[in-house]
C-alpha positions in Angstrom: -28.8 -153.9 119.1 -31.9 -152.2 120.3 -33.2 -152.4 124.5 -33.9 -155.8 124.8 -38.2 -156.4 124.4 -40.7 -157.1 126.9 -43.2 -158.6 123.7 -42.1 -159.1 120.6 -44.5 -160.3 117.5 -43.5 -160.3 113.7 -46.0 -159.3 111.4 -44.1 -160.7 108.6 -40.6 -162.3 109.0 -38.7 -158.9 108.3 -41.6 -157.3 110.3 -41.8 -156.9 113.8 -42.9 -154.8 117.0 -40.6 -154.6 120.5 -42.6 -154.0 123.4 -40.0 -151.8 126.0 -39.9 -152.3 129.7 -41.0 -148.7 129.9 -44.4 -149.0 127.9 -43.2 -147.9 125.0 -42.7 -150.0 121.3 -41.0 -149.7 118.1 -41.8 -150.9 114.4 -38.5 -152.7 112.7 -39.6 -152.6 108.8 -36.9 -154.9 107.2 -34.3 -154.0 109.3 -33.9 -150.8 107.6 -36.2 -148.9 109.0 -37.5 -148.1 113.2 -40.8 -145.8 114.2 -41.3 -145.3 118.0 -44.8 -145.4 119.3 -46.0 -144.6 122.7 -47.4 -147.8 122.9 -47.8 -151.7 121.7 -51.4 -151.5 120.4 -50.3 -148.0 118.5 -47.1 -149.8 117.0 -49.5 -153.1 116.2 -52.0 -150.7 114.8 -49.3 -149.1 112.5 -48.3 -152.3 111.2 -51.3 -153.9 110.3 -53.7 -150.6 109.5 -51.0 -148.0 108.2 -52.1 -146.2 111.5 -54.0 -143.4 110.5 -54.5 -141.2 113.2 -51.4 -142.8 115.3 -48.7 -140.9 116.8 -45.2 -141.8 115.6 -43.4 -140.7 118.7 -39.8 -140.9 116.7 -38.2 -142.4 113.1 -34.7 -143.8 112.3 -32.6 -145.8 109.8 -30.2 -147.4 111.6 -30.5 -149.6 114.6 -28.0 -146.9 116.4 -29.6 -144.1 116.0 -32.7 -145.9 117.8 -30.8 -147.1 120.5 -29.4 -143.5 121.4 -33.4 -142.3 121.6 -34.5 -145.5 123.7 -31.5 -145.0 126.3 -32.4 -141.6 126.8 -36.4 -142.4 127.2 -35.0 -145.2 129.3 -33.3 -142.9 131.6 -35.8 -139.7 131.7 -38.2 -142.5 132.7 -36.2 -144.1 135.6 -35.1 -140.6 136.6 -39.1 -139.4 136.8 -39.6 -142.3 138.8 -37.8 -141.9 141.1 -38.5 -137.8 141.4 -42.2 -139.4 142.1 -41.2 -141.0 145.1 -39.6 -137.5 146.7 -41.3 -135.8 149.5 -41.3 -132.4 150.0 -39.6 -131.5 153.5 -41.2 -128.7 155.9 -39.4 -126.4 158.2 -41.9 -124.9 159.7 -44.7 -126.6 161.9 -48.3 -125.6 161.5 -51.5 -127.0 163.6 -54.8 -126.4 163.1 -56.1 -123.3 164.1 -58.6 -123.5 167.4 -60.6 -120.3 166.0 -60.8 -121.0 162.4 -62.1 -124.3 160.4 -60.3 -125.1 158.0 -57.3 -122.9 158.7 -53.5 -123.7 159.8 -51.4 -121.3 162.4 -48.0 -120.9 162.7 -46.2 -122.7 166.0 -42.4 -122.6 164.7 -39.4 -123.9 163.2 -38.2 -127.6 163.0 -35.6 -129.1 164.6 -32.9 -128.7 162.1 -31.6 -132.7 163.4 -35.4 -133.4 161.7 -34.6 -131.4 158.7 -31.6 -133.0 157.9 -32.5 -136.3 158.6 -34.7 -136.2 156.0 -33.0 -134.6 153.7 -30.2 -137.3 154.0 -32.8 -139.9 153.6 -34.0 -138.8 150.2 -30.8 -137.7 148.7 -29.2 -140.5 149.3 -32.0 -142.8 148.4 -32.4 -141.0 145.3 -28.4 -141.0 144.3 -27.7 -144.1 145.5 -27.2 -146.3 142.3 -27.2 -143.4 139.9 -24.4 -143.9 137.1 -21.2 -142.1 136.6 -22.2 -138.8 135.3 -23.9 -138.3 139.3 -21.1 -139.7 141.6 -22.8 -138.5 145.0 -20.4 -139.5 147.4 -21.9 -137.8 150.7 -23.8 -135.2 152.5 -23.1 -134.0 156.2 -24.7 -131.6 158.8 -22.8 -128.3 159.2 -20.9 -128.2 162.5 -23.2 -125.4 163.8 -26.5 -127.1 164.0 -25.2 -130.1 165.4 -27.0 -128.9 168.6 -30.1 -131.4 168.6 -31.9 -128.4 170.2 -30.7 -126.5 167.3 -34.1 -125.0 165.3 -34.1 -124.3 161.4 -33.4 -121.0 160.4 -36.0 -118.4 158.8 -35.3 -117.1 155.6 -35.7 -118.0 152.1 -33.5 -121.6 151.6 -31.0 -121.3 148.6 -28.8 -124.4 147.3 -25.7 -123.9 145.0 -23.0 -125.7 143.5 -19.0 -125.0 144.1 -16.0 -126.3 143.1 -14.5 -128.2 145.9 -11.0 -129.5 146.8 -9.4 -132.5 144.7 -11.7 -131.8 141.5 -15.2 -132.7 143.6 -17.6 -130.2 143.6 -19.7 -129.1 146.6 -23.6 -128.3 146.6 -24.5 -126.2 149.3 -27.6 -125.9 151.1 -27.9 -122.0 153.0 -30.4 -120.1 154.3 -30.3 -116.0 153.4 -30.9 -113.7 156.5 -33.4 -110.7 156.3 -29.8 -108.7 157.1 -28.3 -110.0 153.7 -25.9 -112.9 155.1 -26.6 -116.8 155.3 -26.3 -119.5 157.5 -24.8 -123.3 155.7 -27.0 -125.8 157.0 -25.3 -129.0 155.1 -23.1 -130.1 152.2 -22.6 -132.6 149.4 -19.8 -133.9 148.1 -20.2 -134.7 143.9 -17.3 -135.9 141.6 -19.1 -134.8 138.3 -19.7 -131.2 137.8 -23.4 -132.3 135.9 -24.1 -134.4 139.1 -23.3 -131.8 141.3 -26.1 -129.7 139.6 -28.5 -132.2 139.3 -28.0 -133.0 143.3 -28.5 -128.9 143.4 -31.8 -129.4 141.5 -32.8 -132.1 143.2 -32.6 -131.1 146.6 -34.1 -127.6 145.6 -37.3 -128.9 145.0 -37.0 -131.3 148.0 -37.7 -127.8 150.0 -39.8 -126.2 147.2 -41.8 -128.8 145.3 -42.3 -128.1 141.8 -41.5 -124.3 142.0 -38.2 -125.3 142.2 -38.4 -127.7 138.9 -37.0 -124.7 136.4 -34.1 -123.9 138.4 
């Protein structure tokens, strides 16, 4: 059966509308037939109007095929929420400059302890209850930098995936060297081969924001 309904209201009694938890609603016309609108009044509209002018987001004839689409709006729309919540992590510190309004000067790196601690917090805040295609189990601090004095290195930050021991899958987080080496600042451990990318992705753009959105 379709997501269960926030509002429901039959036009007729073989006519209805389904409100979703996610804003969304869908027309059922006798049970045979199910149009997706982005929205109650659009789906209302439909129904009583014909809905000239409205946007029919998706259309089905079976109650299956319409539950496949709303569990995948359902979970691009849990999955955007919580990406709204992330906060982009510095490594660098910049102040205000003294000689310049409105301008920002360099003072140095981060602690890498700081780094990582936020880091931690937001990957495992955002994997937390994520189903079984994920499977984050955990992310540690690379024995080098475990030195609280320990600063974050310069270079351009790179993350990458890797197979790992007992079928797991590890997402590394480097940083490349002006001489062409790295350093490894942390790793995750992922049991799913698509959660071990999308905990790649994710922690990409923790350091790079959108830019890092296509990778």
């Amino acid at each position: 059966m379709p997501k269960e309904a926030r509002r429901e209201e039959y036009i007729t009694p073989s006519h209805s509308i389904h409100e979703l938890k996610n804003g969304m609603a869908y027309y059922n016309y006798n049970g045979t037939h199910y149009r997706v609108f982005n929205s109650y009044e659009d789906a209302l509209e439909f129904a009583t109007y014909g809905g000239e002018g409205v946007t029919v987001v998706a259309d089905f004839d079976s109650e299956e095929d319409l539950d496949r689409f709303l569990e995948g709006t359902e979970k691009s729309s849990v999955e955007n929420n919580r990406d709204a919540a992330m906060k982009t992590i510095d490594t660098e510190i910049w102040v205000p400059n003294p000689e310049k309004e409105h301008f920002l000067q360099y003072q140095g790196q981060r602690l890498v302890s700081d780094v990582f601690s936020e880091l931690e917090s937001q990957v495992k805040e955002r994997f937390k209850d994520d189903d079984e295609d994920v499977v984050f189990e955990y992310i540690f601090l690379d024995r080098e930098f475990e030195d609280a004095k320990s600063l974050f290195p310069k270079g351009h930050i790179c993350v990458f995936v890797l197979p790992g021991r007992n079928e797991a899958f590890r997402v590394n987080l480097c940083v490349l060297n002006t001489d062409g080496g790295y350093e490894q600042i942390a790793s995750c451990k992922v049991w799913s081969h698509e959660g071990a990318h999308e905990v790649c992705k994710y922690i990409y753009k923790l350091f790079y924001g959108e830019r890092g959105a296509g990778i």
